[in-house]
DOVEXBA-473763 format. One line per field, with one value per residue: residue number from 1; residue in three letters; x negated, y negated, z of N, C-alpha, C in turn. Coordinates in Angstrom, 1 decimal, decimal comma. Layout:
BEGIN
pos (NUM ...) $
code (ALA ...) $
nX (X ...) $
nY (Y ...) $
nZ (Z ...) $
caX (X ...) $
caY (Y ...) $
caZ (Z ...) $
cX (X ...) $
cY (Y ...) $
cZ (Z ...) $
END
This chain:
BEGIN
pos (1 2 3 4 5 6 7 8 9 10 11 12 13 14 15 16 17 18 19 20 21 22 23 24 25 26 27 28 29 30 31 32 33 34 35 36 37 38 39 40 41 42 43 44 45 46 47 48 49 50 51 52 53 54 55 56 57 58 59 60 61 62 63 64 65 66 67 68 69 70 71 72 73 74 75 76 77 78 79 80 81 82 83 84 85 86 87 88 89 90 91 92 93) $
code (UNK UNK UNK UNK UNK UNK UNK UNK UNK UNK UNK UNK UNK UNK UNK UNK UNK UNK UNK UNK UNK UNK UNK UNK UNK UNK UNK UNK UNK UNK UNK UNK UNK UNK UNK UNK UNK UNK UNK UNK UNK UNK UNK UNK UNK UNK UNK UNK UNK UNK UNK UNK UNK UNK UNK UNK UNK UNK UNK UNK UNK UNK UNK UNK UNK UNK UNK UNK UNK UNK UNK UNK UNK UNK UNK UNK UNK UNK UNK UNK UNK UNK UNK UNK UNK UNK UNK UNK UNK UNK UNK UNK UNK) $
nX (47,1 47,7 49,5 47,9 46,2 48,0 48,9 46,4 45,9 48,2 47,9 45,1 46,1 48,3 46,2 45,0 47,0 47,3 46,8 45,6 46,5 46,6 47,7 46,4 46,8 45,7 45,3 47,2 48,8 50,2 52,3 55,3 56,7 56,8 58,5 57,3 54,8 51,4 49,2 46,1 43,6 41,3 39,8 37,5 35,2 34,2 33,1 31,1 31,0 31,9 33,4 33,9 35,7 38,2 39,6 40,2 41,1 41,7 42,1 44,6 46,1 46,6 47,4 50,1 51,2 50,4 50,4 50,2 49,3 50,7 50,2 48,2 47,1 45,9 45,3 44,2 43,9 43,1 42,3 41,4 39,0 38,1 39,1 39,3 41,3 41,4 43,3 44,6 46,8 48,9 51,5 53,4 54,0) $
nY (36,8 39,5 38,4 36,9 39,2 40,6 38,4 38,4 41,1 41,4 39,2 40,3 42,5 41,6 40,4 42,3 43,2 41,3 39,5 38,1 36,7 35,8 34,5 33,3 31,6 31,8 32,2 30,8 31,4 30,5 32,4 33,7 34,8 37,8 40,7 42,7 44,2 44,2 45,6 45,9 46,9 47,0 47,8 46,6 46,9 45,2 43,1 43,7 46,7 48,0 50,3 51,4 49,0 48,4 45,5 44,1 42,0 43,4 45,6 45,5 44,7 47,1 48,9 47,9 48,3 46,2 43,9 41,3 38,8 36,8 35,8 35,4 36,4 36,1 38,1 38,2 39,8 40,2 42,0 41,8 41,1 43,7 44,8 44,2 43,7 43,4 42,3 41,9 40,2 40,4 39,9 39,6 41,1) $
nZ (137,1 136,2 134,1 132,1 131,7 130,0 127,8 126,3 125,4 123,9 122,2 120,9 119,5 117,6 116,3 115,1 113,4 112,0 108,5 105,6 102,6 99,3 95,9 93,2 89,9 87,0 84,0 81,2 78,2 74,9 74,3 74,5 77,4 78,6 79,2 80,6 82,9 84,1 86,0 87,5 90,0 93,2 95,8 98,9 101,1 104,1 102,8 101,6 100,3 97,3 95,1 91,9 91,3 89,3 88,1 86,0 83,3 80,7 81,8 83,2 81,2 79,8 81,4 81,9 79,4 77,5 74,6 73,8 75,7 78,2 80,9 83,6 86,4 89,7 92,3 96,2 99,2 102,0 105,0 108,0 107,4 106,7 105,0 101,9 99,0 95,5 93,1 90,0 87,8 85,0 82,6 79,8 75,8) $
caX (46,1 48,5 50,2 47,1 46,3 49,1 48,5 45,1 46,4 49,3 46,8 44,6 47,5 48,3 45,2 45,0 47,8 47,6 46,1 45,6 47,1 46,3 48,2 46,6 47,3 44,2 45,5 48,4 48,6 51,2 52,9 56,6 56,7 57,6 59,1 56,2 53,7 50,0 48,0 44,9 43,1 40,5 39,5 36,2 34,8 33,4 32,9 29,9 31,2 33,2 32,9 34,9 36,7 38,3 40,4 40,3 42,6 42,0 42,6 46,3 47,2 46,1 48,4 50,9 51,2 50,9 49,4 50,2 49,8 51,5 50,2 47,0 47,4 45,0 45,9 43,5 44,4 42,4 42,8 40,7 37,7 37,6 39,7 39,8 42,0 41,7 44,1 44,8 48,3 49,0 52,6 53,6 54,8) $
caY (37,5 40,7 37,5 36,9 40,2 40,8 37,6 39,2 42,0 41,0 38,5 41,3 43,6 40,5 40,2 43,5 43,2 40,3 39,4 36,6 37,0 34,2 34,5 32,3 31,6 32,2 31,6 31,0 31,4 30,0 33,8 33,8 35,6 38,9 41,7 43,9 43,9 45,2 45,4 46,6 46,7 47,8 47,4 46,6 46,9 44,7 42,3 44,7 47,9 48,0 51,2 51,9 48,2 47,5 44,4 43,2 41,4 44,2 46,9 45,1 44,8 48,6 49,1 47,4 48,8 44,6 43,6 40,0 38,3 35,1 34,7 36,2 36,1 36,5 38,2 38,5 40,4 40,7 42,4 40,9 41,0 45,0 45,3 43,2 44,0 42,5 42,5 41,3 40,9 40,1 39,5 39,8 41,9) $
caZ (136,4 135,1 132,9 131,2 130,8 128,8 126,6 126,0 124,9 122,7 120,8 120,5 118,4 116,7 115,2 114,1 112,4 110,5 106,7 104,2 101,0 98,1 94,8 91,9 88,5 85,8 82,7 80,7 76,9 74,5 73,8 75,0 78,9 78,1 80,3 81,2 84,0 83,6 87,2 87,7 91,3 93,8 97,3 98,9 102,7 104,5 101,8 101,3 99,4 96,2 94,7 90,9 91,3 87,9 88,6 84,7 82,3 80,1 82,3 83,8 79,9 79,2 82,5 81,7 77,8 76,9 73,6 73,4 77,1 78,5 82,1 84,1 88,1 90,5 93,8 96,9 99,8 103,3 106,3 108,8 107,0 106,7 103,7 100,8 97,5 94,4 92,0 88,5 87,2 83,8 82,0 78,6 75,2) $
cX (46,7 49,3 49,1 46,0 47,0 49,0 47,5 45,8 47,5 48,6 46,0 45,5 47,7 47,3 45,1 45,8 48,1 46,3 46,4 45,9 47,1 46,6 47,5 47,0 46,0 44,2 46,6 47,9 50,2 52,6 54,4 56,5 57,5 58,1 58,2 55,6 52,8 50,0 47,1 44,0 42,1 40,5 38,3 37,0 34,1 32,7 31,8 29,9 32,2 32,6 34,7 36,0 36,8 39,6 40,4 40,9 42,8 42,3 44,2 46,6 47,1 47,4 49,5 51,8 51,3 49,9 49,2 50,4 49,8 50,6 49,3 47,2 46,4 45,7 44,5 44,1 43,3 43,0 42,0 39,0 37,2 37,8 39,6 40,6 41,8 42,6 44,4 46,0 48,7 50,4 52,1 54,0 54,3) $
cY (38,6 39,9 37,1 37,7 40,6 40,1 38,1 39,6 41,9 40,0 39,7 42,0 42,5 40,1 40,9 43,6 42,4 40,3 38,2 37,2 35,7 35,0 33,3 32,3 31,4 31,3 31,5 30,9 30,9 31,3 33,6 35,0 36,9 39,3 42,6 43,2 44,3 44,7 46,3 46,3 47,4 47,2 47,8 46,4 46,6 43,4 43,0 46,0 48,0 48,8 51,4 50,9 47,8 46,4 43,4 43,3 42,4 45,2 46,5 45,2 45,9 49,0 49,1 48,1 47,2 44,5 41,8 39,5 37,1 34,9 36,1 35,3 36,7 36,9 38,6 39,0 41,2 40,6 42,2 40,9 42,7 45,4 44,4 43,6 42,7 42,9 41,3 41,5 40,2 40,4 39,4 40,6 43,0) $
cZ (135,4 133,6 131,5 130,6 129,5 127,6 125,9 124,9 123,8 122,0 120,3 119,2 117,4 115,7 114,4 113,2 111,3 109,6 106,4 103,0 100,3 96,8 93,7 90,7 87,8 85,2 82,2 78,9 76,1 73,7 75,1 76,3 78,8 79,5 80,9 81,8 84,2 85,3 86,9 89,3 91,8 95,4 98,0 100,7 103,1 104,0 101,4 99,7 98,7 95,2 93,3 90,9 90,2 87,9 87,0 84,1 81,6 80,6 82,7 82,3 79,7 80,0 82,1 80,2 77,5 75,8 73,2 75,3 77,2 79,7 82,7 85,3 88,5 91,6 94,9 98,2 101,1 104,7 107,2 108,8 106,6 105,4 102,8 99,7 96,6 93,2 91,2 88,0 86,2 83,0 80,5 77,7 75,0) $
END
């Protein structure tokens, strides 16, 4: 019984500590892959509440200082349903 307590309990922690993270790719454009990196992000709770989340192309290039962009990424980022992030990350000159 004290052995599958333990298991319990160490899945338990385990859970809590893990996340999903998903990286995609948007867009690409025919502009040479510069050196800069714009992001822009927010984070919601619950999948319910997302308060002041600006996660757009134009805000990662504003970020970034980019006027000509190559490559728009998507990133998502949850923590067991409590946290979510979204981020936008955008390349270019």
């Amino acid at each position: 019984m004290k052995k599958i307590t333990q298991f319990l309990g160490l899945a338990v922690v385990a859970a809590m500590i893990s996340s999903c993270s998903i990286t995609v790719p948007v867009a690409a454009t025919s502009n040479p892959v510069g050196g800069k990196v714009g992001k822009a992000s927010g984070n919601c709770y619950l999948n319910l509440v997302c308060v002041n989340v600006d996660a757009s192309i134009m805000t990662a290039a504003k970020n970034g200082g980019i006027s000509k962009i190559s490559t728009v990424d998507y990133k998502y980022d949850d923590l067991l349903g409590i946290i979510q992030t979204h981020e936008c990350i955008v390349t270019g000159e």
